[in-house]
LUMDODREN-323448 format. One record per residue (C-alpha): x, y, z; residue number from 1. Coordinates in pm, whole numbers, plus 32768, in hexadecimal, padded with zeros to 4 digits. Layout:
N
NODE|c1|c2|c3|pos
NODE|X|Y|Z|NUM
...
This chain:
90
NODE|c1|c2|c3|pos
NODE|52E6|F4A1|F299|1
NODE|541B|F427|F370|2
NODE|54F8|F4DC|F278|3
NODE|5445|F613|F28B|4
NODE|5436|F5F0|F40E|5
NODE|55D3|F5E7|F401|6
NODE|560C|F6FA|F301|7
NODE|550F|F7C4|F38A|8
NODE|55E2|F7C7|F4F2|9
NODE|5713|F8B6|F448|10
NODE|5802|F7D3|F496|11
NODE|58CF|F71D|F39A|12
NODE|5871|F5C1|F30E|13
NODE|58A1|F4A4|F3DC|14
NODE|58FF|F37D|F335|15
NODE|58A1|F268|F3D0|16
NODE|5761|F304|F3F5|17
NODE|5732|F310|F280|18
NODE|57A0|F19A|F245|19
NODE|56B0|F107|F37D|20
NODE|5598|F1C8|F2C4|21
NODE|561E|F11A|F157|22
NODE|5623|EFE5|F221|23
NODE|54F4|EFE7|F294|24
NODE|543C|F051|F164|25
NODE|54BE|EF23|F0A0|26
NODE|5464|EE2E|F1B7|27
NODE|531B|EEBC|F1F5|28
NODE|5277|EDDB|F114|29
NODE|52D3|ECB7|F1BC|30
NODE|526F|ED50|F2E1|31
NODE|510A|ED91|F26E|32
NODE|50F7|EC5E|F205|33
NODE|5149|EBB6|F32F|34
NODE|5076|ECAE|F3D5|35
NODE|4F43|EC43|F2F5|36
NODE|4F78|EADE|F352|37
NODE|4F7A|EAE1|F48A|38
NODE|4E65|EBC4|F4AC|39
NODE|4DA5|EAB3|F3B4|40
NODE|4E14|E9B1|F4A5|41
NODE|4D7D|EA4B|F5C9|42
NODE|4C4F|EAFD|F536|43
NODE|4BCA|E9DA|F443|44
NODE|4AD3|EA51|F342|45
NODE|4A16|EB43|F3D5|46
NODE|499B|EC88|F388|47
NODE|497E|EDBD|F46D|48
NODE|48B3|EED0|F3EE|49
NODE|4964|F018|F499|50
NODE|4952|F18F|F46E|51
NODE|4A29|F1CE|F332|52
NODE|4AF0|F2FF|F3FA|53
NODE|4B25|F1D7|F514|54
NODE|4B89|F0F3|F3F7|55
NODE|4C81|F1E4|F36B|56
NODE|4D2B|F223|F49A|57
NODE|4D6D|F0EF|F509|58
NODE|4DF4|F0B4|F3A5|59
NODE|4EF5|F1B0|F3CB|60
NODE|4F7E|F149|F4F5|61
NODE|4FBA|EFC5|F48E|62
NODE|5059|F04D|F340|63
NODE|5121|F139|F427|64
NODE|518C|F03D|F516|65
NODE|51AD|EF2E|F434|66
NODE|52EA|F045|F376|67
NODE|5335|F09C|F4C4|68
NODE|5393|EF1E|F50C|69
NODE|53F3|EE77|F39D|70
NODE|5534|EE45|F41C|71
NODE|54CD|ED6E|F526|72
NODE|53BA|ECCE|F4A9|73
NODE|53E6|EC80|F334|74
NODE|550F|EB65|F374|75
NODE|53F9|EAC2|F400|76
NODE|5338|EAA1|F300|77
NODE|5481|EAA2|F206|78
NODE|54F5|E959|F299|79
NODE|53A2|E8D0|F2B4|80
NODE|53A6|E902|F124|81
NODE|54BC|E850|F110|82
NODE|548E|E724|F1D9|83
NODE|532A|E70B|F125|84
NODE|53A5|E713|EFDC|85
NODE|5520|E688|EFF4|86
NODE|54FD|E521|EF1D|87
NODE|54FA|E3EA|F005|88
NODE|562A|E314|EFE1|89
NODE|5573|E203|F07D|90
């Protein structure tokens, strides 16, 4: 959709436009994930029954803002990887 927002404009590609949108779709897993966790942090088990059409739009805008912000947010949760799984040299 970002793509097809800049070729859409008539104006030629810009290219750092097309690697912050490569960026952030490889990072945007991490950035879900730490999305999810945090959201499971502060939310706990629980279980909101919602309008679906609610549900679904508030769905789109976290998976928006979460691509929108990979490149911020997924080091987070890349160095928290790390640190959890580096081997202890204790």
């Amino acid at each position: 959709m970002f793509l097809s927002a800049i070729l859409n404009n008539n104006q030629s590609i810009n290219y750092g436009s097309v690697i912050f949108a490569v960026v952030n779709t490889l990072l945007y897993p991490y950035s879900r994930w730490v999305y999810e966790n945090v959201i499971g942090y502060i939310m706990g088990n629980n279980v909101f029954f919602v309008n679906a059409v609610l549900m679904l739009i508030v769905k789109i805008i976290t998976i928006v803002a979460c691509w929108s912000f990979a490149m911020f947010v997924a080091p987070i949760g890349l160095v928290y990887l790390f640190f959890r799984n580096s081997p202890k040299n204790s």
